[in-house]
N, C-alpha and C positions, 0 to 999 in steps of 0.2 A: 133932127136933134133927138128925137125920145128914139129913135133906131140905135141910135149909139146908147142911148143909155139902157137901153132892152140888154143890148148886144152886152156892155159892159156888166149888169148885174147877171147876166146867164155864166158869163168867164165868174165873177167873185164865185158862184155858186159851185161851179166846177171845180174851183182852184180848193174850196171848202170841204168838197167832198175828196180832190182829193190828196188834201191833207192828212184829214180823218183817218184815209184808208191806209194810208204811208205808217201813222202810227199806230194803227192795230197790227200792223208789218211786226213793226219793230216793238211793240209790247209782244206779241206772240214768238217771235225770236227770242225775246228774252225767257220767256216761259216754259220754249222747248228748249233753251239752255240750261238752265234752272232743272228741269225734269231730266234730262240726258246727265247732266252732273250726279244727282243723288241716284241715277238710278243704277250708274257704275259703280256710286260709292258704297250702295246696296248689296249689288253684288258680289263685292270682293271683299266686302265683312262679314268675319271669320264667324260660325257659329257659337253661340255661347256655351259654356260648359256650367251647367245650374248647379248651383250650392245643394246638399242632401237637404233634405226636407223642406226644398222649395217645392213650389206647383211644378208639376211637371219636370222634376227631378226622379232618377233613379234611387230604388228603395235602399236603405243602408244593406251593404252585404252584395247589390248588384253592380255588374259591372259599368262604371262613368263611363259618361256621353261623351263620344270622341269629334272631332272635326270630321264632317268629310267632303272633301275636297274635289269627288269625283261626281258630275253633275250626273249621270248615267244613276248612281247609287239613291236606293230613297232617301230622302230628306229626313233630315234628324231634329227631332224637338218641334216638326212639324211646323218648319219655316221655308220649305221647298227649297227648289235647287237656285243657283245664284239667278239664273235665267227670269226665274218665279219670282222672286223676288224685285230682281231689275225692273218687270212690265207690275207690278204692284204699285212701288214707289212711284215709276213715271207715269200710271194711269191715276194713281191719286194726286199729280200735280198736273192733269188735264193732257197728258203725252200719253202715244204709242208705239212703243218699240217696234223698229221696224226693220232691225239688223242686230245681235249682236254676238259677239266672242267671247265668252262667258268663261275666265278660268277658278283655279282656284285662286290666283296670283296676280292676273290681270286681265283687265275688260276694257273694250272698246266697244260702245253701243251708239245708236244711230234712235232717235226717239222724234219722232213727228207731231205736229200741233196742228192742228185746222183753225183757221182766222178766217171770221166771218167780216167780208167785204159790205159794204155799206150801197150804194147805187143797185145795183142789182142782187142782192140777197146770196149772190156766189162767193164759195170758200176757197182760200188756198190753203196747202200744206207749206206749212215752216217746218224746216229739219236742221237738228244739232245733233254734233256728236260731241262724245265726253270719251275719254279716258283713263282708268285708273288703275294703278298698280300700286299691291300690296307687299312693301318691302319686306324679306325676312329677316329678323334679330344676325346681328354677327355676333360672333363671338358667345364663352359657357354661358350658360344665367348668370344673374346678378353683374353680370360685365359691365359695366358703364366706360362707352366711347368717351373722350374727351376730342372734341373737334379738333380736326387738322392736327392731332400732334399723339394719337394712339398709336402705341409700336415702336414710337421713335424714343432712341436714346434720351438721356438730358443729360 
């Protein structure tokens, strides 16, 4: 009788641990989802253009801070390329990029999570991807779309 009961508390202990492990799974999925999301959403946010006589604005009389869009070109305003940016964001939300496509327009990145397992002190990698495209304006300035019925007669 106390064999089974041995046997019985060694399963609860097992099935305890691995619960545990199941959900540091899936809290770290969430986490590398979480990271892989902002980190494409990072990347494909457009550079600012600073007001004159903000910090780090150009002097009156010099020429405005343009976009640039081409990751090859230095970084402007000294926010690095969208790449820089994407492994920025997702190392400060505990992720490592581990792939990405990095345009000016749109990104698809791959960011990894290491979860630390419980029974034997061994980690795995959790991996997400995100995707984001940055749509461009239709139409002159000041255009305002009206959903589903722009361009048509009335």
């Amino acid at each position: 009788m106390s064999l089974i009961g041995l046997v019985l508390c060694v399963f609860v202990v097992i099935a305890a641990l691995a619960t545990v492990d199941v959900g540091a799974v899936v809290i770290g999925r969430t986490r590398a989802q979480t990271a892989a999301d902002l980190a494409a959403l990072a990347a494909v946010t457009p550079y600012p253009v600073l007001p004159s006589g903000a910090a780090g604005a150009p002097a009156s009389g010099a020429p405005p801070v343009t976009p640039r869009p081409n990751p090859d070109l230095p970084p402007a305003n000294g926010l690095g390329s969208p790449l820089e940016r994407a492994a920025r964001v997702a190392a400060a939300n505990g992720g490592q990029v581990m792939s990405c496509t990095c345009g000016p327009l749109e990104t698809t990145i791959a960011v990894a999570v290491r979860v630390p397992l419980v029974p034997l002190g061994t980690s795995v990698q959790v991996r997400a991807y995100a995707r984001a495209v940055l749509r461009q304006a239709v139409g002159p300035p000041g255009h305002v779309a009206r959903a589903g019925i722009d361009g048509a007669s009335q």
